[in-house]
Structure formats: C-alpha cells, structure tokens
N, C-alpha and C positions, 0 to 999 in steps of 0.2 A: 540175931543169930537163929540162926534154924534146924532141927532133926529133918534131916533128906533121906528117906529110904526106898529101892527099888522093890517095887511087886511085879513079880516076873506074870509074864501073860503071852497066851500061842505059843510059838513054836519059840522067838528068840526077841520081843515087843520085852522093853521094861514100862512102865507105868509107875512114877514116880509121884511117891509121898512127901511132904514136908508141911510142919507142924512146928509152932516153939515151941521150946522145953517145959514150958509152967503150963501149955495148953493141951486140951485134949482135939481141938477141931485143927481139923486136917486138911489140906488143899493134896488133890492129883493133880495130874498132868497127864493129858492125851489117854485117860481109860478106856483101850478097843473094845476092853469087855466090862462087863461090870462085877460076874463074879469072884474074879479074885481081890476086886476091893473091898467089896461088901469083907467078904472070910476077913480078911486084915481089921476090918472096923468092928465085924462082931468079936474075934480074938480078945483085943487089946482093949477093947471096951472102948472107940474114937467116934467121935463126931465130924461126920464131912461138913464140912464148911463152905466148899466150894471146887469147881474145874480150869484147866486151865486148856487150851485145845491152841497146837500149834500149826495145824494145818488140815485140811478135811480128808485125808484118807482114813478109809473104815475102821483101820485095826488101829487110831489113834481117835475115830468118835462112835464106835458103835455103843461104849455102854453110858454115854448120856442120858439117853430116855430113860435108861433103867433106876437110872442111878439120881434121876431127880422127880422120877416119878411119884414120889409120897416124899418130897425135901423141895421146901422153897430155898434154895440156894444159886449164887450167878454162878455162871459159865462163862467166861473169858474166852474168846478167842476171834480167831479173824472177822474181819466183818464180808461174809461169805455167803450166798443163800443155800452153798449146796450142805452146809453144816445146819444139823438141825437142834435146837437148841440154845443156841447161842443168846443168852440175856444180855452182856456187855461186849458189843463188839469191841475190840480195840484196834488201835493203828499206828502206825512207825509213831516212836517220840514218845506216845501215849505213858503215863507212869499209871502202876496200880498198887495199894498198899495191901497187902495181904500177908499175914499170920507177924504184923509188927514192923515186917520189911519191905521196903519199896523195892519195886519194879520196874524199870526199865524196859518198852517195847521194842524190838527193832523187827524190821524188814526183810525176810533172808529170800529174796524169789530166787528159782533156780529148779528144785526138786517139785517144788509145785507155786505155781502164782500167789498163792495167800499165805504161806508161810512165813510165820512171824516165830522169834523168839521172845524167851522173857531170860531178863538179866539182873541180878541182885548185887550189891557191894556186901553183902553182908549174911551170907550163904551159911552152912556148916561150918562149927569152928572159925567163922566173924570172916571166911574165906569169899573171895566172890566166884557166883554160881549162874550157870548158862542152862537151863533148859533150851535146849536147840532142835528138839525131834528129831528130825530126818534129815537137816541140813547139813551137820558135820556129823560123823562119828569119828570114833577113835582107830584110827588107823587111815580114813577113809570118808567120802562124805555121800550126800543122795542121788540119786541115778535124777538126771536131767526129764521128767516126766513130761514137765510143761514150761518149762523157762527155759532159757538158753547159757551156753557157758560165761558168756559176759556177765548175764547176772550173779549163777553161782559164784566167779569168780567177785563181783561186787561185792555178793553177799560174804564169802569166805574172808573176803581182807578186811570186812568191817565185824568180823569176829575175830581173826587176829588183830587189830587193834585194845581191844579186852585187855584187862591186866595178865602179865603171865603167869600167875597164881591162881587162875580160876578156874574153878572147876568146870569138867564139860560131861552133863549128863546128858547122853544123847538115846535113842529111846529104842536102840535094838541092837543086839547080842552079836556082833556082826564082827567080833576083833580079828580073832584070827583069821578069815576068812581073806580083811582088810590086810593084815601084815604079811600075808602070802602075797598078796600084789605086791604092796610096798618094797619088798627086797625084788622082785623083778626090773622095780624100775629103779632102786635106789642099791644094789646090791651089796656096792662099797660106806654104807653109813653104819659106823659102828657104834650109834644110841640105838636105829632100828634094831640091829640085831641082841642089845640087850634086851630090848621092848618084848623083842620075839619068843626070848627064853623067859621072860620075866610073866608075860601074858599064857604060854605054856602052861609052865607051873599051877598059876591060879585053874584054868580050865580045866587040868588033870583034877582039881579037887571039888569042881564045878560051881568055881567062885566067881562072882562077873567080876568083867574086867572095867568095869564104867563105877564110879566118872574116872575121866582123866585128867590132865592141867593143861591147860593150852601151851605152858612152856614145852612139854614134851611131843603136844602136837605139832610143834613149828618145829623141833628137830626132826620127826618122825614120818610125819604125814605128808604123800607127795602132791597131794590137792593142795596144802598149804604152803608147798615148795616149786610151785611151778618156775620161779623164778632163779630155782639154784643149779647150775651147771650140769649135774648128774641127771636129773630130771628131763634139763633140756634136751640133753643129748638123750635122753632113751625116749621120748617123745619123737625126738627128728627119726630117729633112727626107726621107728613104727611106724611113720609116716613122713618121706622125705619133703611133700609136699608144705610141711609147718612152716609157718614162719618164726617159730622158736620165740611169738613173743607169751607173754604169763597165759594168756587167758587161750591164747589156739595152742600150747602145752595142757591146760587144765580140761580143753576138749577131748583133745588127743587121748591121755591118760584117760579122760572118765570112758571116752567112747573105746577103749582096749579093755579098762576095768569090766566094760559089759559083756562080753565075752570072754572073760580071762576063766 
C-alpha cells in the first residue's frame, strides 16, 4: 500500500509523490522541476529515495540533475540517451520494487517513442495505480509528437485492459480543457456530462481533478471510445474520408482535438 500525493509544478505539470505509510523515503515521478520537491521534502521532513521518469520531455526531466545532484539515488526511466540521468533504464515487462510495491513496466509509444508507464496492483488504499505521464489523461490522452495513432491506439487499449478500479495519475491538469472536447464528440453521454459538472465543482475550489479510475475513463473518454457509435459518427462526420475503424476514429478525433 502506498501514500500518492501530487506536487503541483508550472503552469498545470503534477509531479507525483508516493511513499509507504511507516516510511519516510519517498519516490517522484517525472520532476520538470526540482524546486517544488525539494519544498515538499524540507516541509514534512522526507527522504527522496529515488525517480521515476516516463518519457524525456523537459517539463517531466529537468529537475533530475538538481535533484540527485548531492543524492546517490536511481532514476528509473526509459532507456533513452536524450534523458540525462538515467541510472536504471527500464523496458516493456521490466518489474521494479519500490517503496514495498512491485511495479510493472509497460510500453505506451504514441506521444513520444520512449514512453513507458509504471503500474502497481497495490497503489493507495491496496487500489491499483498507473503513473502514465502524458499518455492518457483524464478526459483525454497525448498529442501524437512522435508515434503515430496505431501506437497510441496500441498503447491506449493495453491501458484499458488494467483493472477497472485503477487509478490514473496522469501528469497534467488538462481536465477541463479535455471534457470541453469530449461533449463535442460525445454530446449525448450522460456519465460525461456528470463528469463535467463533477470536474467543475472541484476546479471552482482549485482542487485537482487527477487521479481518475479507468472505469470512468472507458465511460468518458473518447480516445478510449473510439470504437462506440457516437464517436464514430462524429469522427466520420469531421472527416468523411475515415474509414470508421478504432484507430483512423482515434486519429481523427486526436488530429481535431489539436485545433479544437
């Protein structure tokens, strides 16, 4: 079991903590900066123990150096030369035990070539938990940078395979933004629109809205719906050229999400 808590960084980046409960060393995930972990670790008086890095964009490794600069500690993440840092690479399948719980590696290309997740059975509350960066968020998943939609779509359905109880912390504040597309293409889903008033509320009090559960993303989320009729039809219907099957809807949709 594990304490998961977000440390917010820039403008809308979460940088994700977790620790057991009897311990005080602490693992992040994807730190762009390093000063708002440090503050968290001199506060509560924690020992970093170690990183976890899911993909090589800046604002998920800039504060490596800083941050292991006077700490012999690993660095988990892709095996990439463009991440600097990096003591354990890991790779698809890979397990790692950290703070008591195993870890599970997987593969997510799509938003960037070396994107990987880490997956636990045994998260918050004994729940299973997805650090996924940039690959899914809530509502919504990553802009295609360097893979193509076959992968995303690969990589999407080997995260909806996950149990439906799990939790998805994904690593930026992007909800609403995500649920304003989502009823464009899904207008008639009436769990989104509870989602919508539900994500509302929290934001008016400037509460994150992450993690979410993957059950509510497969009701919700039209990256992870490519395949359901309202979806198809608003895909065809943006571009008549689709062939309406998952993966040329999942382009469709992401390529309108980037102009939306």
């Amino acid at each position: 079991m594990l304490i998961i808590s977000p440390i917010p960084a820039f403008n809308d980046n979460y940088i994700w903590m977790f620790h057991s409960p009897d311990s005080r060393d602490v693992f992040v995930v994807d730190p762009g900066d390093a000063r708002p972990v440090e503050q968290i670790l001199n506060r509560h008086d924690l020992n970093l123990a170690g990183i976890l890095i899911t993909h090589h964009h800046f604002d998920h490794t800039g504060g490596i150096t800083e941050l292991t600069s006077n700490r012999n500690i690993p660095v988990y993440g892709p095996d990439n030369q463009k991440i600097t840092g990096i003591t354990h690479p890991v790779r698809d399948h890979d397990t790692v035990e950290l703070s008591a719980c195993q870890f599970q590696i997987l593969s997510t290309p799509g938003h960037t070539l070396d994107h990987i997740a880490y997956f636990t059975d045994s998260g918050e509350d004994k729940k299973p938990a997805l650090f996924c960066g940039d690959t899914l968020f809530v509502g919504g998943c990553g802009r295609l940078f360097e893979g193509t939609a076959e992968q995303m779509y690969s990589s999407l359905l080997r995260l909806a395979s996950l149990p439906d109880n799990t939790r998805i912390y994904c690593a930026h504040e992007y909800t609403q933004a995500n649920l304003t597309f989502a009823r464009a293409v899904e207008p008639n889903n009436q769990k989104l629109q509870e989602q919508v008033m539900l994500v509302a509320g929290l934001r008016s009090e400037n509460r994150p809205t992450v993690p979410s559960t993957l059950r509510k993303e497969l009701d919700t989320n039209p990256f992870l719906r490519s395949d359901q009729p309202e979806v198809i039809q608003a895909a065809c219907d943006r571009d008549p050229s689709s062939s309406a099957s998952p993966i040329d809807v999942l382009r469709v949709i992401r390529a309108w999400k980037d102009n939306f």
